[in-house]
C-alpha positions in Angstrom: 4.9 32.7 -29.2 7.3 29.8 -29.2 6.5 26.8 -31.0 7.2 24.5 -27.9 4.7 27.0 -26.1 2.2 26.8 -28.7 2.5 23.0 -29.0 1.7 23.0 -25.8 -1.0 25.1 -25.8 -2.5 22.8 -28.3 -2.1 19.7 -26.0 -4.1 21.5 -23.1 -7.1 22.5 -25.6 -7.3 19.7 -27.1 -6.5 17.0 -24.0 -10.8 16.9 -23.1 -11.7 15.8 -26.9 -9.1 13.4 -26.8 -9.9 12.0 -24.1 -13.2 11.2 -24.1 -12.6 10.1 -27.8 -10.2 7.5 -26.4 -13.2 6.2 -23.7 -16.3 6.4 -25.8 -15.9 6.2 -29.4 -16.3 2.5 -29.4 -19.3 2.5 -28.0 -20.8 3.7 -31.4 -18.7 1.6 -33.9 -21.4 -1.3 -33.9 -24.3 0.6 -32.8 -27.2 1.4 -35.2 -28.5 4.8 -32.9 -29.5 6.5 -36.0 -31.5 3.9 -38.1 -35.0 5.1 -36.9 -34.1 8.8 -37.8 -32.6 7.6 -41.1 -35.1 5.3 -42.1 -38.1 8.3 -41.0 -35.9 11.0 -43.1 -35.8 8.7 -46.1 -39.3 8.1 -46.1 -39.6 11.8 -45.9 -37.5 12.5 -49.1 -39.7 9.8 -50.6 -41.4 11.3 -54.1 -43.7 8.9 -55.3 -42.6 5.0 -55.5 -40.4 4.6 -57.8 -36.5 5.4 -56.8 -36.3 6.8 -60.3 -37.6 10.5 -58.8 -35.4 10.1 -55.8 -33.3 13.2 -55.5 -29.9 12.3 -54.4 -28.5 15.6 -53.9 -31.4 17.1 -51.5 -31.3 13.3 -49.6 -29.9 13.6 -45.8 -26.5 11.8 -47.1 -26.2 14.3 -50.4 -27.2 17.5 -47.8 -24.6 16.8 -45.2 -21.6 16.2 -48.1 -23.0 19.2 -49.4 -22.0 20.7 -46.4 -18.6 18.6 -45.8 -17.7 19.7 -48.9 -17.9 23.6 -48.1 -16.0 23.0 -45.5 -12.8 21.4 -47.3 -13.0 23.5 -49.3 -12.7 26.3 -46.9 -10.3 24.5 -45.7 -8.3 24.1 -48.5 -7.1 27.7 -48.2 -4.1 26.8 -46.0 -2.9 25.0 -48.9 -3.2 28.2 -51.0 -1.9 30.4 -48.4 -5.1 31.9 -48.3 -6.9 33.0 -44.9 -9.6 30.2 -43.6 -12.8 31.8 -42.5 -13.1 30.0 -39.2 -16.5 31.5 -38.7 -17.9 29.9 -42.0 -16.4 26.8 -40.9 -18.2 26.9 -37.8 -21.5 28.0 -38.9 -21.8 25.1 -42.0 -20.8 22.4 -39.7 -23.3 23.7 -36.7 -26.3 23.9 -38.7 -25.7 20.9 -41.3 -23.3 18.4 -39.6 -23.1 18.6 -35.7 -26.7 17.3 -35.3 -26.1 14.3 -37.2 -22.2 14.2 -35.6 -23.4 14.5 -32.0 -26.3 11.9 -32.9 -23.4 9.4 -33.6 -21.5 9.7 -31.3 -20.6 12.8 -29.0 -16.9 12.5 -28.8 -16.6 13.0 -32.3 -18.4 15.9 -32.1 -16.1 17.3 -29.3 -12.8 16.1 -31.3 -14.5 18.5 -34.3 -15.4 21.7 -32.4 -12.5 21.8 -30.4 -10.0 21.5 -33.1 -11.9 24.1 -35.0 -11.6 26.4 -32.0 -7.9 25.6 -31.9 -7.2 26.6 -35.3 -9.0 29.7 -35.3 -7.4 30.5 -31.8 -3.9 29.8 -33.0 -3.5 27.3 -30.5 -3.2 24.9 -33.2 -1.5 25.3 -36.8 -4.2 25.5 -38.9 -3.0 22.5 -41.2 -3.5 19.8 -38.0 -7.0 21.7 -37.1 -8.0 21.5 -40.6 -6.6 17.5 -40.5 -8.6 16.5 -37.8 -11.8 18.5 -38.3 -12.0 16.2 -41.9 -10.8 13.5 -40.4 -13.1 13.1 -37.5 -16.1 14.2 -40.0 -15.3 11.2 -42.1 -15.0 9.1 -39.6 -18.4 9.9 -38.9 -19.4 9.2 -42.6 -17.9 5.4 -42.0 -19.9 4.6 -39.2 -22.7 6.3 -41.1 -22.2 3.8 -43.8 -21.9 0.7 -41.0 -25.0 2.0 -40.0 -26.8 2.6 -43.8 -25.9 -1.0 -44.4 -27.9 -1.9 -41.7 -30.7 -0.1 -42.4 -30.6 -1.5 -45.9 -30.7 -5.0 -44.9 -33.7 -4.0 -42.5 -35.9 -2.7 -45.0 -35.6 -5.7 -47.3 -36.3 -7.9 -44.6 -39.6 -6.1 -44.9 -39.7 -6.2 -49.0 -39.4 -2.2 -48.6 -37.5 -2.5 -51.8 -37.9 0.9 -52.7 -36.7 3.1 -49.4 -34.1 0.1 -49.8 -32.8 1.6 -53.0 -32.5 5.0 -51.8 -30.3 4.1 -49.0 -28.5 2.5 -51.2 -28.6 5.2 -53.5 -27.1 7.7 -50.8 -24.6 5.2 -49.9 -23.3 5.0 -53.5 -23.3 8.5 -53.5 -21.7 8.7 -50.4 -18.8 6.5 -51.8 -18.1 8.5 -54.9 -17.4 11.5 -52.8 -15.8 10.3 -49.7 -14.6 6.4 -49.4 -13.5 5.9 -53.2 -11.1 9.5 -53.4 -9.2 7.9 -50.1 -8.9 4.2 -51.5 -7.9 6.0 -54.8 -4.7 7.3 -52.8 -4.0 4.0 -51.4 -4.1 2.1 -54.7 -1.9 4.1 -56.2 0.1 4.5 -53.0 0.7 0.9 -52.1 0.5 0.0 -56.3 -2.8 -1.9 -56.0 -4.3 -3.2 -58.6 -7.0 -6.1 -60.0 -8.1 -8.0 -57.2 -6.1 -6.4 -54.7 -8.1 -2.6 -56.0 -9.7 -1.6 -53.1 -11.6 1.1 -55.7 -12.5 -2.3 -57.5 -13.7 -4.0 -54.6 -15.8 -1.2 -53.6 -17.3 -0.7 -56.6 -17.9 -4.5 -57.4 -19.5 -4.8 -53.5 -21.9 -1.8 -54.5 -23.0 -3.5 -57.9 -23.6 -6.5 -56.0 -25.7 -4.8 -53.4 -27.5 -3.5 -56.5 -28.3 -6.4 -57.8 -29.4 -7.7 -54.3 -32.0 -4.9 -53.8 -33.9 -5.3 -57.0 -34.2 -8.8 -56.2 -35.2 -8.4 -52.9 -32.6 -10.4 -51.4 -31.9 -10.1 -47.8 -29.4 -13.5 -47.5 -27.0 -12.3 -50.7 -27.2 -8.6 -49.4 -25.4 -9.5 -46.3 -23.2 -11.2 -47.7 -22.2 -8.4 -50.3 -22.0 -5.4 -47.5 -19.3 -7.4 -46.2 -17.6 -6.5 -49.3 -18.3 -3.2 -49.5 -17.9 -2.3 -45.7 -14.4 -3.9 -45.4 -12.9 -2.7 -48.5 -13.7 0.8 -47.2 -12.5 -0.1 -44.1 -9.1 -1.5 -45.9 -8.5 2.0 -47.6 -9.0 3.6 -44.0 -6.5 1.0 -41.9 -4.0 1.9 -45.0 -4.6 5.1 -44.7 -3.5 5.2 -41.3 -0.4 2.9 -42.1 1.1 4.5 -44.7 0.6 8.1 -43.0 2.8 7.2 -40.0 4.9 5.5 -42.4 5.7 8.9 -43.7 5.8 10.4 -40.3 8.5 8.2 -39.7 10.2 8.6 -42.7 10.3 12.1 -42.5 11.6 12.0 -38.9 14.2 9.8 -40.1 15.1 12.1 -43.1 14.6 15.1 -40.9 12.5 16.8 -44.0 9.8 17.3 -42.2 8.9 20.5 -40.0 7.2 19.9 -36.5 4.2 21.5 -37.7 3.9 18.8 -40.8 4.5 16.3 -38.6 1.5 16.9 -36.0 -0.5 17.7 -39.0 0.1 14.1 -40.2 0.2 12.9 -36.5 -3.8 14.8 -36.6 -5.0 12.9 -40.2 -4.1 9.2 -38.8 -5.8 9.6 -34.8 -8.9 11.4 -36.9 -9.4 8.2 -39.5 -8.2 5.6 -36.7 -10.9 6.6 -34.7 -13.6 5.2 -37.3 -11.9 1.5 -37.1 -10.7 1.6 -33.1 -13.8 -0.5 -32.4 -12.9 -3.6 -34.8 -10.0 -3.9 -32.8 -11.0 -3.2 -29.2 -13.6 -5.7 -29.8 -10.8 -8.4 -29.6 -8.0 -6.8 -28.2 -9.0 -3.5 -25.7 -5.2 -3.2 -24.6 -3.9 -3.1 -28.6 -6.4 -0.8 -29.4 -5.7 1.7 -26.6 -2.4 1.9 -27.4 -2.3 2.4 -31.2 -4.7 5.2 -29.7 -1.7 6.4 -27.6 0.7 6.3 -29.7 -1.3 8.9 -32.7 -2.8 10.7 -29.5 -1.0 14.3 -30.2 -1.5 15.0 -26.3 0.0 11.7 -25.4 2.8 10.9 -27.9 5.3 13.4 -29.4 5.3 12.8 -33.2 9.0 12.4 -33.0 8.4 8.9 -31.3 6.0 7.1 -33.6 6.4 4.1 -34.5 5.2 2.6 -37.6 6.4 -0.5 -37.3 4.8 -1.4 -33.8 1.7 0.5 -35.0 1.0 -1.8 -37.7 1.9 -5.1 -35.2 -0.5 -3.8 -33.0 -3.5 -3.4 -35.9 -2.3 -7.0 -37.5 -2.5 -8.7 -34.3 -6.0 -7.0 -33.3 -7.2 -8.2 -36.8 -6.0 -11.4 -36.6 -8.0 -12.0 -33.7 -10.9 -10.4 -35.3 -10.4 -13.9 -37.9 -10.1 -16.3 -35.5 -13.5 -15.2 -34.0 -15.4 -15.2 -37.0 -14.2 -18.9 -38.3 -15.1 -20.1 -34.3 -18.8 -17.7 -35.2 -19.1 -19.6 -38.7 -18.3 -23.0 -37.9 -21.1 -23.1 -35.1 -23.2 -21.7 -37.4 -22.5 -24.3 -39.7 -23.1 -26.8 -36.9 -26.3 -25.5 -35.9 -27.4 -25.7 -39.5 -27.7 -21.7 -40.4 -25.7 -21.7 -43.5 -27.3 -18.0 -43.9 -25.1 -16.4 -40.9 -22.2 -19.0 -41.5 -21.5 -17.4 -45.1 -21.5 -14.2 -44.1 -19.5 -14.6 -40.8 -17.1 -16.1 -43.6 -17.2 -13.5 -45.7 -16.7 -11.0 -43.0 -13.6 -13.2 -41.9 -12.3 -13.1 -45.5 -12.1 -9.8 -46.2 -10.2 -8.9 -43.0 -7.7 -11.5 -44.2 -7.3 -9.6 -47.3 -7.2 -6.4 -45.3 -3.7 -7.5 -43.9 -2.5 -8.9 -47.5 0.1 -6.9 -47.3 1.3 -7.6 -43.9 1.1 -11.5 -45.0 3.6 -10.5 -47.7 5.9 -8.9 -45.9 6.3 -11.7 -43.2 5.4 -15.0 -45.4 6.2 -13.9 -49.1 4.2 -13.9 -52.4 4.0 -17.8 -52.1 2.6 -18.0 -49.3 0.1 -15.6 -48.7 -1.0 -16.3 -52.4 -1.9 -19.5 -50.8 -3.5 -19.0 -48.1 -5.8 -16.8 -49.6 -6.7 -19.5 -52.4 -8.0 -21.7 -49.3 -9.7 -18.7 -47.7 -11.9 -19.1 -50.8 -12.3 -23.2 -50.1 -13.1 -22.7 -46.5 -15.9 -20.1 -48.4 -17.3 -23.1 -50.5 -17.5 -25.5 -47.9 -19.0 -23.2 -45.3 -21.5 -22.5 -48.0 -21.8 -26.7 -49.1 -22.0 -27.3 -45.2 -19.0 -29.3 -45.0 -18.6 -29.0 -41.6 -15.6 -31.5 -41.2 -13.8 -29.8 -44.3 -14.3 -26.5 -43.5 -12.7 -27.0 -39.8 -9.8 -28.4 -41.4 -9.0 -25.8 -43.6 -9.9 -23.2 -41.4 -7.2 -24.3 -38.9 -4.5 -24.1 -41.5 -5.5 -20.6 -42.7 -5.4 -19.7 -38.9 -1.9 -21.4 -38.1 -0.6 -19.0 -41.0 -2.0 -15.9 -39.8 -0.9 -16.5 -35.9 2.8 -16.4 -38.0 2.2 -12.6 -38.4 0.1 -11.7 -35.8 2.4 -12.2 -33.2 
């Protein structure tokens, strides 16, 4: 069988999952579907009241990356020229993940099945079906987190302080083994380090959240997820980035083989699909086409772009900013401080998120700058200032429209 055949062999298979993917992923990226479930299985795994008997490793997070992990590690084989027992494959993620999967949203559960049935198929080289199958799944795991932040901030609205520390307990967990090896590669990748760690800032928005659940406090837990949530969601966006960046490179350097390519073309449409929502939220027409262009059925990997990809993400997330300083400043004015600081927070750390795009279009100066009065606009938001915050918060918004255009 030819390549070329083969490719396009691939394209057909896989042309349903990607399609629907493209239409109804979204839908899910904000949604909280699974909170009841989670919240009922918690209480199930409950032994006893204090979270010091919770078992972290027969939880519903620390059962389904029992079962992610089996399957990397099956997968793992390509790398060691080893055969990949498809079947095995198949059978962990029916019985422990595709319930859970499907409950979050069905297109990624399509995405999943039908790249395993490529691979094993050879309709696929098993290095892209491998790609997308862990991808996709954690993808899934980062709008399982959106959602676990949810359900934390739920239960201490009710003072469930304990179920409240076992969610958190599986999220912690859940960052060790999925969210922290990823931002790992992109700290050392982009040469992050201090306050610009995204391994840091996850770990310092965790101990916060810590802190906030053994104090019962709703207000400050909000505030903290934002931390958490976004720096994860900064390693992911990176991710992406510097993955077509070496698609690009490697079609530039002609090093790479077609199959490596589409393998790297799989990795950055499976993570994209967990963040697609922050950006169609502002900016539908951006968001599609990022979607396009990593779409293997829809762009040849040849083509990408990685320069336009990343316009298209900065200029999606720029508008993200601009909504949540309009959200926080009429907070502000209608007197709920509570929502204005996180809606700040929230605006904050999606600023950060594009530091580096800030640096490459305005320089060390300036984007050193313009994060110092991020943090003002924080402290008057917070004070109340209403007049000072608005005035600040237009600067900080003139620089950004300089790179998100």
């Amino acid at each position: 069988m030819s390549t070329k055949w083969k490719k396009a062999v691939v394209i057909s298979s896989l042309s349903f999952s990607l399609m629907i993917a493209g239409c109804a992923i979204e839908k899910s990226n904000d949604a909280e579907t699974s909170m009841g479930n989670e919240m009922k299985t918690s209480s199930q795994h409950e032994k006893g009241t204090a979270s010091s008997s919770f078992d972290i490793t027969s939880s519903p997070i620390g059962e389904q990356l029992n079962a992610y992990h089996k399957i990397t590690n099956e997968l793992n084989h390509i790398n060691e020229n080893k055969e990949v027992n498809w079947n095995r494959v198949q059978s962990l993620y029916e019985d422990r993940l595709q319930p859970v999967v499907t409950e979050m949203n069905v297109a990624y559960d399509k995405a999943i099945t039908l790249a395993m049935e490529a691979g094993s198929e050879g309709n696929l080289d098993e290095n892209a079906a491998g790609g997308l199958i862990v991808t996709v799944t954690q993808s899934y795991f980062y709008q399982k987190q959106h959602n676990m932040h949810s359900n934390i901030k739920t239960l201490l609205d009710k003072n469930n302080t304990t179920q409240a520390s076992q969610q958190l307990e599986q999220l912690k967990h859940l960052a060790d083994r999925v969210f922290i090896p990823i931002a790992e590669k992109q700290d050392e990748y982009y040469g992050l380090n201090g306050d610009s760690s995204i391994v840091q800032k996850i770990k310092s928005g965790l101990a916060a959240q810590k802190r906030n659940v053994e104090n019962a406090n709703s207000e400050e837990f909000s505030i903290n997820k934002q931390i958490t949530h976004h720096s994860v969601y900064r390693s992911y966006y990176l991710t992406v980035l510097s993955t077509v960046g070496k698609i690009e490179q490697e079609v530039s350097s002609e090093t790479g083989t077609e199959e490596e390519l589409v393998a790297l073309q799989a990795k950055a449409w499976g993570l994209y699909q967990a963040i697609k929502g922050s950006i169609s939220t502002v900016d539908g027409n951006a968001a599609d086409e990022i979607n396009t262009l990593l779409s293997l059925n829809k762009t040849d990997v040849s083509s990408i772009d990685a320069g336009k990809v990343r316009h298209l993400f900065v200029q999606g997330l720029v508008g993200r900013v601009q909504s949540f300083h309009s959200e926080a400043a009429e907070s502000v004015a209608s007197g709920n401080i509570s929502s204005a600081r996180a809606q700040a927070m929230e605006a904050n750390m999606i600023t950060k998120t594009i530091e580096l795009a800030m640096k490459d279009k305005l320089g060390e100066e300036a984007t050193s700058t313009a994060l110092k009065k991020t943090e003002r606009w924080m402290e008057w938001i917070t004070d109340g200032e209403a007049e000072k915050a608005s005035k600040i918060s237009k600067e900080i918004i003139t620089t950004l429209n300089q790179i998100g255009v």
